[in-house]
Structure formats: C-alpha cells, structure tokens
TORKOL-4160 file (C-alpha; in steps of 0.2 Angstrom, whole numbers, padded with zeros to 4 digits, m for minus):
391
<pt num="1" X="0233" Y="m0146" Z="0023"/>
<pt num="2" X="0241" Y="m0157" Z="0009"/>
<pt num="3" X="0251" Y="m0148" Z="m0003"/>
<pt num="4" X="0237" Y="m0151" Z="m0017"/>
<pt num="5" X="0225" Y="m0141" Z="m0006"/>
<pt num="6" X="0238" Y="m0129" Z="0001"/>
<pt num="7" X="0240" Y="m0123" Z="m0019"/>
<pt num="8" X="0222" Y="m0118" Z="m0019"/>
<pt num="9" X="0219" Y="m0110" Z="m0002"/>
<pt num="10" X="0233" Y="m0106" Z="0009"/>
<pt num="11" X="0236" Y="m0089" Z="0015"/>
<pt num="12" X="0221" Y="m0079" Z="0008"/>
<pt num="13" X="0200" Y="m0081" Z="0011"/>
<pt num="14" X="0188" Y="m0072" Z="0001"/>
<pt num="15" X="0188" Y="m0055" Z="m0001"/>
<pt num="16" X="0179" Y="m0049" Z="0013"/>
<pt num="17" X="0168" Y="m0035" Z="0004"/>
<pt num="18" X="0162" Y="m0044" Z="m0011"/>
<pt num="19" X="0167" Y="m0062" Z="m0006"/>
<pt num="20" X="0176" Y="m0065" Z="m0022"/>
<pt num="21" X="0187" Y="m0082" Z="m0021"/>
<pt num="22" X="0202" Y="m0076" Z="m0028"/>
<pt num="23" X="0211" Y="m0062" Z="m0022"/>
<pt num="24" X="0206" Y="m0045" Z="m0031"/>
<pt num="25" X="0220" Y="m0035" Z="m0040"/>
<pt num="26" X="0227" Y="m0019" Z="m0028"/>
<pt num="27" X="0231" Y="m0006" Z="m0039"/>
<pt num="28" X="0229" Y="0008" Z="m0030"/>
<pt num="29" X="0247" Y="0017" Z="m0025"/>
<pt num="30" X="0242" Y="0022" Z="m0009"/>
<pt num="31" X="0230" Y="0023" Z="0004"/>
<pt num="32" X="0218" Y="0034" Z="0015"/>
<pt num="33" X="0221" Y="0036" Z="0032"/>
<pt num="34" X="0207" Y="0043" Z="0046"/>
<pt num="35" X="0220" Y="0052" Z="0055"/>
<pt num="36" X="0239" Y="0052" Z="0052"/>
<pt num="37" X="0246" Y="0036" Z="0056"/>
<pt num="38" X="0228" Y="0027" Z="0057"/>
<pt num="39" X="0225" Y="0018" Z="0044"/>
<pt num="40" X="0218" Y="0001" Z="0039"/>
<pt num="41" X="0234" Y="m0009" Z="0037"/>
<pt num="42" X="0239" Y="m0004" Z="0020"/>
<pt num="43" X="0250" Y="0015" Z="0018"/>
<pt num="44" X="0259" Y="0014" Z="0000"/>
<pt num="45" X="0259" Y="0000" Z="m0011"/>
<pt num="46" X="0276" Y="m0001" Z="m0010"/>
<pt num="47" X="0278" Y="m0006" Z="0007"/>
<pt num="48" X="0259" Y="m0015" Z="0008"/>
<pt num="49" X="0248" Y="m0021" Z="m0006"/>
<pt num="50" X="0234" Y="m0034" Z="m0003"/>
<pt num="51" X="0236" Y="m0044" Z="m0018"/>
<pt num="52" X="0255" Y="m0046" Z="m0015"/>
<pt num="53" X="0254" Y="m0051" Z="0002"/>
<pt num="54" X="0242" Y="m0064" Z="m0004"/>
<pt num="55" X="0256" Y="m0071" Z="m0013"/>
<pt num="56" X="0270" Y="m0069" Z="0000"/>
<pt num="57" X="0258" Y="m0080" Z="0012"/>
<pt num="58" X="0256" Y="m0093" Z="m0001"/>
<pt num="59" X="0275" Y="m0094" Z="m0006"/>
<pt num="60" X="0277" Y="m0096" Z="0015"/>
<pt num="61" X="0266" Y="m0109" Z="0016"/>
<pt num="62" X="0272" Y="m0119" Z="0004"/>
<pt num="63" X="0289" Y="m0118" Z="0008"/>
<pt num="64" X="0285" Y="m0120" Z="0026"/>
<pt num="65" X="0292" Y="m0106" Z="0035"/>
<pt num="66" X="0280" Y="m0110" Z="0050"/>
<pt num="67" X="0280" Y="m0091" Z="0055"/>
<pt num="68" X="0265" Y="m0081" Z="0061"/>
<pt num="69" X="0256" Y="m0066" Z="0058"/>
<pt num="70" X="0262" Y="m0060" Z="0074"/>
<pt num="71" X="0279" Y="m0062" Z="0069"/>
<pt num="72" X="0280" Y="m0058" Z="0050"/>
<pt num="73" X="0265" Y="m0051" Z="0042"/>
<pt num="74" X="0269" Y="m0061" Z="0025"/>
<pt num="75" X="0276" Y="m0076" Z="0036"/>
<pt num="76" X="0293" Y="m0073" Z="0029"/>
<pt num="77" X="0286" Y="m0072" Z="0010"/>
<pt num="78" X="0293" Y="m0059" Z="0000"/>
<pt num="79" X="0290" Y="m0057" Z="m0018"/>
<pt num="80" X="0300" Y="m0046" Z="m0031"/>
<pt num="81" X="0300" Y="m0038" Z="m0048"/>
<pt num="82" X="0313" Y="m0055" Z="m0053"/>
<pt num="83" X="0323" Y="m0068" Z="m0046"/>
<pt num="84" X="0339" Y="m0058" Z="m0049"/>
<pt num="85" X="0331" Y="m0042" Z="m0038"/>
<pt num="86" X="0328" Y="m0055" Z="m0024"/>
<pt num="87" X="0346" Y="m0063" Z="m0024"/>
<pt num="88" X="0353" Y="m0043" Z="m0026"/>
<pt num="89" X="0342" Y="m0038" Z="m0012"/>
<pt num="90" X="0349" Y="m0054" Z="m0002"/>
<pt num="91" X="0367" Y="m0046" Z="m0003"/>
<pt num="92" X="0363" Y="m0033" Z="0000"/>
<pt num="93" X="0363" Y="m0040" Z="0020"/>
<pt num="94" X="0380" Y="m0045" Z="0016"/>
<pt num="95" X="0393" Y="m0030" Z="0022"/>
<pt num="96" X="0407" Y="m0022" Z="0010"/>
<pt num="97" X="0420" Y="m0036" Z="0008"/>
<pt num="98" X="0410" Y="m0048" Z="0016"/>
<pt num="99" X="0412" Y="m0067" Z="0012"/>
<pt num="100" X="0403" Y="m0078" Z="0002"/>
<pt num="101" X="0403" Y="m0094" Z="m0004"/>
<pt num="102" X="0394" Y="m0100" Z="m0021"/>
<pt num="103" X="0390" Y="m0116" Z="m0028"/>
<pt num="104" X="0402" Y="m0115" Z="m0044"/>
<pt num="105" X="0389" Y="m0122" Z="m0055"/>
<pt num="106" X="0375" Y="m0109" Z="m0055"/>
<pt num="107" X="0365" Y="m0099" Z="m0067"/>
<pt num="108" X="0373" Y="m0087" Z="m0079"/>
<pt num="109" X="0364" Y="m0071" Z="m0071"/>
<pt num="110" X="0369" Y="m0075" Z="m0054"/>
<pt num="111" X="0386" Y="m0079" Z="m0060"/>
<pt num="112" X="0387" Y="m0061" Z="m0067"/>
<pt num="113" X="0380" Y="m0053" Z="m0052"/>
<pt num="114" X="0393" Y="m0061" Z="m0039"/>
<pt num="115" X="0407" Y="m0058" Z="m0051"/>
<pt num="116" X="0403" Y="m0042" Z="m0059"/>
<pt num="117" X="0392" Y="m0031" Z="m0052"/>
<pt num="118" X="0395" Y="m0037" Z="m0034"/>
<pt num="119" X="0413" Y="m0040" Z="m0033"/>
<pt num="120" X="0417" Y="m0024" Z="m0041"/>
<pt num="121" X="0404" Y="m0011" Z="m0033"/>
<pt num="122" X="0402" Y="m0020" Z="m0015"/>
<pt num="123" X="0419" Y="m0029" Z="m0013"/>
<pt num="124" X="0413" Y="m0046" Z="m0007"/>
<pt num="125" X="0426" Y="m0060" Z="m0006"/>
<pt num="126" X="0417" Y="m0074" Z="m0017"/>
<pt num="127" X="0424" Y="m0090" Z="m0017"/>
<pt num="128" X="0414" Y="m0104" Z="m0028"/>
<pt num="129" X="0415" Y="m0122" Z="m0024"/>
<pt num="130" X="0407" Y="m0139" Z="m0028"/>
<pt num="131" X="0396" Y="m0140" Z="m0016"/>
<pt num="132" X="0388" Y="m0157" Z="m0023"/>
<pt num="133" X="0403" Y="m0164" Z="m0013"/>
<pt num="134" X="0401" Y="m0159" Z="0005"/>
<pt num="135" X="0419" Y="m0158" Z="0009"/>
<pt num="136" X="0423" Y="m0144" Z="m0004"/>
<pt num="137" X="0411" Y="m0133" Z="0010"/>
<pt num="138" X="0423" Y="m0139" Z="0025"/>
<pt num="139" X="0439" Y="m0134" Z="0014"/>
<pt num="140" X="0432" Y="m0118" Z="0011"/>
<pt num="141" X="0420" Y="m0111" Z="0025"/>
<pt num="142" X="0430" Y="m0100" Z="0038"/>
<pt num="143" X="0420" Y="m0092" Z="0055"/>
<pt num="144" X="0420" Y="m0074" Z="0045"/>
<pt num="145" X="0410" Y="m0084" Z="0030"/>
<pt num="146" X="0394" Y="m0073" Z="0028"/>
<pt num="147" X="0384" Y="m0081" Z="0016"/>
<pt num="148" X="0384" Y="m0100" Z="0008"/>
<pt num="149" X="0373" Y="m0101" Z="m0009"/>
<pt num="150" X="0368" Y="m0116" Z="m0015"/>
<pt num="151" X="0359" Y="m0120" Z="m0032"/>
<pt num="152" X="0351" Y="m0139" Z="m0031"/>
<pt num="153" X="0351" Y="m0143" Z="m0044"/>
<pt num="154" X="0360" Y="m0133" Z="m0051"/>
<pt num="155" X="0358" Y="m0124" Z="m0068"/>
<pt num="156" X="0362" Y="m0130" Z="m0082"/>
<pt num="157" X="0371" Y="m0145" Z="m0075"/>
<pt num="158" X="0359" Y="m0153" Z="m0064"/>
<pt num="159" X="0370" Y="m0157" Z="m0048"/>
<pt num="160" X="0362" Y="m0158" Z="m0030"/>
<pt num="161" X="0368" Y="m0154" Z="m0014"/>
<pt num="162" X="0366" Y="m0162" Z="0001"/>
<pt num="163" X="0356" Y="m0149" Z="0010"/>
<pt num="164" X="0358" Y="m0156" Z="0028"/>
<pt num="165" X="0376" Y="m0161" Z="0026"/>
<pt num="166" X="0379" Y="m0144" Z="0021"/>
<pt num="167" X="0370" Y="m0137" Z="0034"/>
<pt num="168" X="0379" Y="m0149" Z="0049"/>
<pt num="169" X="0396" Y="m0141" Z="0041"/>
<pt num="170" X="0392" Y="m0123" Z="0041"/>
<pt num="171" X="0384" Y="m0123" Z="0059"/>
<pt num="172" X="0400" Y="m0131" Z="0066"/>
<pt num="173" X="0411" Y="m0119" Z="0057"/>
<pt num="174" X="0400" Y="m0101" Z="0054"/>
<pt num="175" X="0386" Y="m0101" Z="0065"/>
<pt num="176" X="0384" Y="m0084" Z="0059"/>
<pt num="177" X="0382" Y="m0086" Z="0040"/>
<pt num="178" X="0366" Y="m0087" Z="0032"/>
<pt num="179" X="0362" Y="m0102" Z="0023"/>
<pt num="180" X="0352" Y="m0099" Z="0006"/>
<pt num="181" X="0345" Y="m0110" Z="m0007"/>
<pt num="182" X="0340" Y="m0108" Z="m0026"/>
<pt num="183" X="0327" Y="m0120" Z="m0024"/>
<pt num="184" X="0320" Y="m0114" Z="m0043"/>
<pt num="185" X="0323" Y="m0130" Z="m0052"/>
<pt num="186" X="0317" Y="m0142" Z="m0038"/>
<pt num="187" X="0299" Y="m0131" Z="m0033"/>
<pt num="188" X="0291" Y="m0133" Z="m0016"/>
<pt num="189" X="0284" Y="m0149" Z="m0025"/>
<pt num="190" X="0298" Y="m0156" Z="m0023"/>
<pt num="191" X="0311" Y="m0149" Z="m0012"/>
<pt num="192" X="0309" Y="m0139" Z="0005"/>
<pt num="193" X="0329" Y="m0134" Z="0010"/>
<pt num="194" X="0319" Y="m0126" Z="0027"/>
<pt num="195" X="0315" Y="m0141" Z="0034"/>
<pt num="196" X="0335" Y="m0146" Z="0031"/>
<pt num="197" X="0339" Y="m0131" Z="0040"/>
<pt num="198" X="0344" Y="m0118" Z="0027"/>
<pt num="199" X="0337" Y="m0100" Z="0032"/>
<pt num="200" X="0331" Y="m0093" Z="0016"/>
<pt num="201" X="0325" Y="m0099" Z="m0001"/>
<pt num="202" X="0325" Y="m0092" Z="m0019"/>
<pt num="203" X="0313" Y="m0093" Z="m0032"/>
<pt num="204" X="0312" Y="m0086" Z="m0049"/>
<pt num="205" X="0292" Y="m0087" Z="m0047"/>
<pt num="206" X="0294" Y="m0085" Z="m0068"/>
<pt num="207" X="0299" Y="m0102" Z="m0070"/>
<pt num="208" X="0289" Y="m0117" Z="m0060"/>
<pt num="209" X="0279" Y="m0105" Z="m0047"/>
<pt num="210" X="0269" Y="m0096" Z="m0063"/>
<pt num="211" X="0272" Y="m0108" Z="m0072"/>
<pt num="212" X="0264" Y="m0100" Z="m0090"/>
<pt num="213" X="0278" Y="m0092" Z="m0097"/>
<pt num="214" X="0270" Y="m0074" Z="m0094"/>
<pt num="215" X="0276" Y="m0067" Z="m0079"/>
<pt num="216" X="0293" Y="m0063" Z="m0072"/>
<pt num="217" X="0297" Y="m0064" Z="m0053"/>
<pt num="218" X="0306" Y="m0068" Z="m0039"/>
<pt num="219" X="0304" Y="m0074" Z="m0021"/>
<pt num="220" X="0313" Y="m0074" Z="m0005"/>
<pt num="221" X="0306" Y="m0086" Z="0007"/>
<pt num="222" X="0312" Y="m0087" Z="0025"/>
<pt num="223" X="0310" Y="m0097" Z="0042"/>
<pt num="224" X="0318" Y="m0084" Z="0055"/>
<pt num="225" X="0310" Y="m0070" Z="0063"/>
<pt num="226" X="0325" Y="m0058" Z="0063"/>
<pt num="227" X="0329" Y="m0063" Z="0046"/>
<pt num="228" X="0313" Y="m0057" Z="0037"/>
<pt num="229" X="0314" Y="m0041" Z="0049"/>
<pt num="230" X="0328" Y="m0037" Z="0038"/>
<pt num="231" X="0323" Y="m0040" Z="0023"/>
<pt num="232" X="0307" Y="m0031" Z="0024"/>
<pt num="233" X="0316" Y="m0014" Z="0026"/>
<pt num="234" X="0329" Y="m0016" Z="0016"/>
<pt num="235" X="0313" Y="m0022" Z="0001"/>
<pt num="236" X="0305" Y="m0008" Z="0006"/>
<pt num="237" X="0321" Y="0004" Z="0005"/>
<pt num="238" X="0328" Y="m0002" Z="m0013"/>
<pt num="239" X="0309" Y="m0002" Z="m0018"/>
<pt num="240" X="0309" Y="m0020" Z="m0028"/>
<pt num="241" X="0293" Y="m0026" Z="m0025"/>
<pt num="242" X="0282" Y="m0036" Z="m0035"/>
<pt num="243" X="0269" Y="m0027" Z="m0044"/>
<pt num="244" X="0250" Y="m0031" Z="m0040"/>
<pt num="245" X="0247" Y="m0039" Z="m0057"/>
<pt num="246" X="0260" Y="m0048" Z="m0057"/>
<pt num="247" X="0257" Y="m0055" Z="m0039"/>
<pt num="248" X="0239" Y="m0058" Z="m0048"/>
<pt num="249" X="0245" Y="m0066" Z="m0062"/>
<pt num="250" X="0258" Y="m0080" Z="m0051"/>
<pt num="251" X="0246" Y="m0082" Z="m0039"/>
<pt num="252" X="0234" Y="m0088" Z="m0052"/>
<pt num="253" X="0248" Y="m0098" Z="m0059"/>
<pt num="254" X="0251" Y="m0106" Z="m0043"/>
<pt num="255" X="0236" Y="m0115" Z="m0043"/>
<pt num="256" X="0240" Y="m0129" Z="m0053"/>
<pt num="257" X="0257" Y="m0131" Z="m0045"/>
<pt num="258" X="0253" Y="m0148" Z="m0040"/>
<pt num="259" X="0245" Y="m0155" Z="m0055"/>
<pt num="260" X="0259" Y="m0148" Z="m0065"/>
<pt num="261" X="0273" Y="m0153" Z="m0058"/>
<pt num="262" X="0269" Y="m0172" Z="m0057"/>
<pt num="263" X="0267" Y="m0169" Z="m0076"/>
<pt num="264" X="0285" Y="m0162" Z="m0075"/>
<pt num="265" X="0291" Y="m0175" Z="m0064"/>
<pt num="266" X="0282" Y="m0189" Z="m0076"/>
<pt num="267" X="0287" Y="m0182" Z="m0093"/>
<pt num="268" X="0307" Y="m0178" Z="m0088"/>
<pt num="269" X="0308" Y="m0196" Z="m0082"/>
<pt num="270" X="0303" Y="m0203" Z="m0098"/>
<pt num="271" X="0311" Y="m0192" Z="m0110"/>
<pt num="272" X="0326" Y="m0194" Z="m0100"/>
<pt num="273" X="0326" Y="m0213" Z="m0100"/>
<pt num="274" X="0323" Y="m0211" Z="m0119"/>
<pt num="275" X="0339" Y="m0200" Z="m0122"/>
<pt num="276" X="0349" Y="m0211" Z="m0110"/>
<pt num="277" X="0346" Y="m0225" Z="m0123"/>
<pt num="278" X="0350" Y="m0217" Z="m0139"/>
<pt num="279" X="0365" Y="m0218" Z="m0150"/>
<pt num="280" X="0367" Y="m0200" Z="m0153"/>
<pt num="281" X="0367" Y="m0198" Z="m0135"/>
<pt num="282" X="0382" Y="m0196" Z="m0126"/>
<pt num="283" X="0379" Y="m0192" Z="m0110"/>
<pt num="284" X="0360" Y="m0186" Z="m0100"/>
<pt num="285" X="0361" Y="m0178" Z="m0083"/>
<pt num="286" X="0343" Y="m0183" Z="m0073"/>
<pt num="287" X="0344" Y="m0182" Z="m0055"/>
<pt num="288" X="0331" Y="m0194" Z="m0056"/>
<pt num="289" X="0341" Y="m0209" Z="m0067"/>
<pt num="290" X="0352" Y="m0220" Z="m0058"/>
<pt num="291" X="0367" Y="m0216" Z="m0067"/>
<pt num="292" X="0367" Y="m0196" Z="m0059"/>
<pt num="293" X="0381" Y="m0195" Z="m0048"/>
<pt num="294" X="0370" Y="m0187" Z="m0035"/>
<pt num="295" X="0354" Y="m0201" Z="m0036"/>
<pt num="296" X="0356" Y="m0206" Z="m0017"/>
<pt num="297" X="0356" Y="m0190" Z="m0011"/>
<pt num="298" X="0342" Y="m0185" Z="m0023"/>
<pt num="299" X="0330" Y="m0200" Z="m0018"/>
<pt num="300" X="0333" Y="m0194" Z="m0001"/>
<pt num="301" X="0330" Y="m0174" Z="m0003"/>
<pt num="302" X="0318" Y="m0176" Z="m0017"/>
<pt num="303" X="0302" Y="m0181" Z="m0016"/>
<pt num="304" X="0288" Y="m0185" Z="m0023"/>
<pt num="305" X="0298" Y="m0182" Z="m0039"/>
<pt num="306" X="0315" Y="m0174" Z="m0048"/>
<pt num="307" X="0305" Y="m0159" Z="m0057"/>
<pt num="308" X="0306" Y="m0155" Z="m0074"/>
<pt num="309" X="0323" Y="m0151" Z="m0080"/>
<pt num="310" X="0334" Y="m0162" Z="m0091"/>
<pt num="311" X="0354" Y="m0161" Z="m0101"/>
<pt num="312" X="0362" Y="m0168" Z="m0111"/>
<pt num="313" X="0378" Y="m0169" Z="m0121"/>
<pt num="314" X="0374" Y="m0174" Z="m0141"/>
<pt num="315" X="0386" Y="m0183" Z="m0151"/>
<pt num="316" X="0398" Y="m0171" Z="m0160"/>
<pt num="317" X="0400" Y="m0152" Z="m0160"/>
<pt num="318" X="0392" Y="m0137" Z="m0161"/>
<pt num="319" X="0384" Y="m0139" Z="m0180"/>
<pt num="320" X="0375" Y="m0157" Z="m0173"/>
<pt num="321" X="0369" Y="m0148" Z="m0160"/>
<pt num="322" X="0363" Y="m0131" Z="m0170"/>
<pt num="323" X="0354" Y="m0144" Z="m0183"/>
<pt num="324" X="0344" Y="m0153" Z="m0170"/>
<pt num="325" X="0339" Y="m0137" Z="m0161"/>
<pt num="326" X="0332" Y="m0131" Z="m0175"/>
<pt num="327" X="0323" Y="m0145" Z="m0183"/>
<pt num="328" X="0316" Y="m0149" Z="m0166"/>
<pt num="329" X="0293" Y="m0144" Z="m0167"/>
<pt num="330" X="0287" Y="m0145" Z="m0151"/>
<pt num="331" X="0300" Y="m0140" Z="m0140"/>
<pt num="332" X="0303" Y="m0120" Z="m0143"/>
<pt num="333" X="0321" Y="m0115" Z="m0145"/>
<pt num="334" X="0321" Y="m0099" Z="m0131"/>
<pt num="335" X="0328" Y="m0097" Z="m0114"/>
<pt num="336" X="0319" Y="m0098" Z="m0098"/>
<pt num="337" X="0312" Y="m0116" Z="m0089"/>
<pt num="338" X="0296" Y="m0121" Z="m0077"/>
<pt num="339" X="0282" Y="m0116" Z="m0091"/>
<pt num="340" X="0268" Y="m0129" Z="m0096"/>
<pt num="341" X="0277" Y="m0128" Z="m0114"/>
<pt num="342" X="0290" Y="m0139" Z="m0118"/>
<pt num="343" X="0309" Y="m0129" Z="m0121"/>
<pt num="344" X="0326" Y="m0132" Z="m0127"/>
<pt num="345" X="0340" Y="m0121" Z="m0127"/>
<pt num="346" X="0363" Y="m0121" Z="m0129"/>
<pt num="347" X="0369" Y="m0115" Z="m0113"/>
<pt num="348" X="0385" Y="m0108" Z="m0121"/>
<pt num="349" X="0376" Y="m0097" Z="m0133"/>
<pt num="350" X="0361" Y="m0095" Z="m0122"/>
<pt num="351" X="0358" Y="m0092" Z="m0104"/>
<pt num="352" X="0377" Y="m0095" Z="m0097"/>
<pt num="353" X="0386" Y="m0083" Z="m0111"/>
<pt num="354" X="0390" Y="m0071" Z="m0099"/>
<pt num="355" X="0401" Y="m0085" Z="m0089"/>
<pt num="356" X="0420" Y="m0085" Z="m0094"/>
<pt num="357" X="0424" Y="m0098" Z="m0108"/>
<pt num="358" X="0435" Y="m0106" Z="m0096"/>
<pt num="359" X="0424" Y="m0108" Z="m0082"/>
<pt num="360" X="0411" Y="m0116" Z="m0093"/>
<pt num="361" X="0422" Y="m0130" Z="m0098"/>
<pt num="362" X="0428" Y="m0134" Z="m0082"/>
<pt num="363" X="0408" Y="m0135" Z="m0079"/>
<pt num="364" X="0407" Y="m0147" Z="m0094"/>
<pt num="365" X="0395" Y="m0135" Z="m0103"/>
<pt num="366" X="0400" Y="m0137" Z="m0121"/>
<pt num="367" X="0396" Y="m0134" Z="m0138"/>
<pt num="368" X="0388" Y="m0151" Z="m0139"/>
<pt num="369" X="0378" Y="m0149" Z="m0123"/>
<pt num="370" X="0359" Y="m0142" Z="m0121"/>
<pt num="371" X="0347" Y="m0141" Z="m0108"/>
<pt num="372" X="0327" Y="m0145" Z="m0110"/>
<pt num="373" X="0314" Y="m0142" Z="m0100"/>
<pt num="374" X="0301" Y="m0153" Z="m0099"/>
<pt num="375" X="0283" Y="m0146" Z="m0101"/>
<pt num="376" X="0267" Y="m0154" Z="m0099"/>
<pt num="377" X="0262" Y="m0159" Z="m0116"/>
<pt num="378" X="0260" Y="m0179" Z="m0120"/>
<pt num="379" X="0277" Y="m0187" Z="m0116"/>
<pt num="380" X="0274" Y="m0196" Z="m0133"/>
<pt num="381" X="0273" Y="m0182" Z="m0143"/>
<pt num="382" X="0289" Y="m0173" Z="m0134"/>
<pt num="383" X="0300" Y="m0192" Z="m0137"/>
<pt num="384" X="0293" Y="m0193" Z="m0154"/>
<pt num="385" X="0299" Y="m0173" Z="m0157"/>
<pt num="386" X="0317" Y="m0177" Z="m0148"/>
<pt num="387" X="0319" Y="m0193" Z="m0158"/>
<pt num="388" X="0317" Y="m0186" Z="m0177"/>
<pt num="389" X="0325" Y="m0171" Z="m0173"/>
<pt num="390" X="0341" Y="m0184" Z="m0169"/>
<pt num="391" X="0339" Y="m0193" Z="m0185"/>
C-alpha cells in the first residue's frame, strides 16, 4: 500500500463483533480468563489493549519496521503516555555510566533529561556533538558508545543529519550501539531513518502523528526483533503505556496524515520563501530553501517534502521580536508544533529555557530568533498575518 492508503487502513480491520471501521475504544483494565493463563490475548491493559495495539501497528507500518506478528505482536510499535516517556524508557536499555552520544542541537526537554535527570541519577557519560557534519560522529564515537541520538531536523534550529553517513560511521566504530532518531519534525511522510539503517525511531505523536493539538504522546518504533523484545518488558515494567483514548484519539488523528502534511510541506515553503525576502528578516532556516547548509542532504533524505517547520532570526532584539509575536492573528503564540493551526513561539523564553544560556547561544538561539510552525490554513492568509505583524 501507498502511504495515502497505508493512513487509513494499515494494521487494524473491522471490529470483528460489530464490524465497526474504526477501532472501538478498550477501556476495560483487565480481562477474563477461562482458566488461569487462557485467555484471549488480552490480560491487563497495561501490558495489552486492543485499541493501543492498533496504533502501535499503524505507527510500524508507516515507519516500515517490516516485522511480523510472529515476531512482535505490535510489529516493533510502541506507544507511550508522551514523547519524553518513550526517550526515558529508551535509556533506560542504556546501563549505569553508559555512553551516549547526542545531537547538540536538540529539544529543550530532551536536553534536560540527558543533562539533569539522567546524568545525575543514572551516570551516563553524554557527549553532544554536531552531528549535521558527519565527521564530529568519527571524532567522538568509541567501541564502548552505547547509544547515538539524532534529531533531524533538529529543534529549534532546523539542521539535518545525514542519516546513512551516520550510520556507515557508527557500524565501523560501535557495531554495538543503538542508533535512534527523533524523526518528530520530519513525520513518516517525509522521512523513514529505518530504511537508512537506524534501529529505533521517536515520535512525539502530539505533534504531526495527532496532528490536532488535543492529545499528547510518544512512539518508539523499531526494526529489530531483539530490540523490541526489550522494550516491551521494560514498557510493561515502568508501566508508561499510552492510554486507550488517547490511542483512539491519535489514531483518528492519523488519518489525515497524508493530506496534511502536503499542506505542511506546501505552506512552510511559501512562507519561508516570503521571510527569506523581507527586509526585517535577517536570517530563515528552511531545510527545503537552497540557502540551508544541509539542502543536498535534505533533497536526498527527504521526500516528498520538508514538513512544516520554519525559523528565523528578526531584525533587532528581544523588544522587535516580543512586538511581532504579539501583534501576530492567525499564528497563536504557544509552545508545541505538527497541529493543523498555525503557531509561533521564542525558543529562549519558550521551549529551550531549561537549556543553559551559554549553550543556547553557541546554538544561535537568540533573543531575536523564533520558530513557526506552519499549519494548514490558506498560505495567503498566514504570509499576510507574518507580513503586518513585521510592519
């Protein structure tokens, strides 16, 4: 199946007793048994629920982990109460004072997590690095490397990674170490780092997966048998499942995954072309413009498009950019991304607060930097809203 049609149908049927189309809510905690230890598939809704393994299948297929039944029962898709739950739960594979290495660019709350939950309570050796060049992996990988994370792009500052380069690198030098991508800015639309030979992918299914602004969630997705073995006990043990609803409600959301994010991809283009034109502008950071640093490699991983997700820095300081994020209509000032509404936030103040002032300017996040995301309004109306809020 085509992705269009994967979004619709992959990984469930209708219900087999009332033949409804979509999958029914599961809200029941547990389940009967006919003798102790026969049961019908399902024990505690912890460990099994119907309408969150719907979900998991879905995310599997479109991801393209290319398991079985036989050998995953969710195909290597696990969904979680929030994208942070699923990257904790990942670590939690790492050993005390094991290695990792992480994309120095990445979001606020993984950022804290790595540096202040992790470090302190789990004694992982973390060592960031720019991973949009290639060689900054060869520098810093060593055989005892246990874990590279990757953002592309990244948040807020829109690098990208060359997945397979990354990939070649860490093979030769940690055959060992498990590859993971944030793939939450990109979506399955756009970017599958399985078929580059990552092991496991990240969502925050909040952002593009649901796509409605009304749910929060996270996703591990991931190719290899033995992989998803582990995370299914250690899910099950830390008990951060997602909850039926909420399974209902992203599977739902899923549904017009395509559709939207062509809009996404159609609308950032534009309003990024637009920004790259005006005076006020200084600088816009668009994988999908010619003047990104990482366009080749962008073309090349990305495809059909180069999602939703635009910056900028505005000409002057911190009052220019507080007077044209609050004059601005259609975009909503508020943190959070991938929703059919159109938002704008300041990363400083906003979502990467929690990351040291002195890390954030090396990373070029500054008082006169924001970071839209796109929605699926008219691109018209969203240009029109940037361009008097400038003036």
């Amino acid at each position: 199946m085509r992705f269009a049609t994967k979004v619709i149908h992959a990984g469930q049927a209708p219900d087999a007793t009332t033949g409804a189309v979509m999958p029914p809510v599961s809200l029941a905690s547990t389940y009967a048994q006919s003798s102790p230890g026969e049961h019908k598939g399902f024990e505690y809704s912890r460990t099994h629920n119907p309408t969150r393994f719907a979900l998991e299948r879905m995310l599997a297929h479109l991801e393209g982990t290319g398991l079985t039944e036989a050998q995953d029962r969710t195909l290597g898709g696990f969904a979680f109460v929030s994208g942070m739950a699923a990257i904790g739960m990942l670590l939690d594979l790492i050993p005390a004072g094991g290695r990792v290495i992480a994309m120095d660019d990445v979001y606020g709350g993984t950022n804290r997590l790595l540096s202040r939950v992790r470090t302190p309570s789990q004694g992982i050796d973390v060592e960031r690095a720019d991973l949009s060049n290639p060689a900054n992996l060869e520098r810093a990988i060593r055989p005892d490397t246990q874990l590279v994370w990757v953002e592309t792009p990244t948040n807020p500052m829109l690098k990208v990674a060359d997945l397979q380069a990354l990939r070649e690198i860490a093979r030769a030098k940690a055959p060992g170490a498990i590859l993971g991508c944030d793939n939450t800015f990109a979506s399955p639309f756009n970017q599958r780092p399985l078929s580059f030979g990552f092991d496991v992918v990240m969502h925050s299914t909040t952002k593009y997966i649901n796509g409605h602004s009304d749910c929060v969630g996270g996703a591990l997705i991931t190719n290899s048998a033995d992989l998803a073995e582990k995370i299914r006990f250690v899910q099950n043990s830390l008990g951060s499942s997602m909850s039926p609803f909420d399974a209902y409600l992203t599977l739902r959301g899923i549904k017009t995954l395509d559709v939207r994010m062509r809009q996404h991809n159609d609308n950032a283009l534009r309003v990024a072309q637009f920004l790259e034109g005006h005076t006020a502008i200084e600088r816009v950071i668009y994988p999908g413009l010619p003047s990104h640093p990482q366009h080749e490699v962008a073309t090349r991983q990305m495809s059909p498009g180069f999602s939703g997700m635009v910056s900028a820095h505005l000409s002057g300081g911190l009052t220019e950019s507080r007077r044209f994020l609050e004059r601005l209509r259609i975009f909503a000032l508020a943190e959070s991304l991938g929703g059919v509404e159109s938002l704008v936030e300041h990363p400083a103040i906003m979502t990467h607060a929690s990351v040291p002032a002195e890390q954030r300017q090396a990373l070029g996040i500054s008082d006169n930097f924001v970071r839209f995301s796109v929605g699926i309004e008219d691109a018209d109306d969203l240009i029109a809203d940037i361009e008097q809020a400038l003036a």
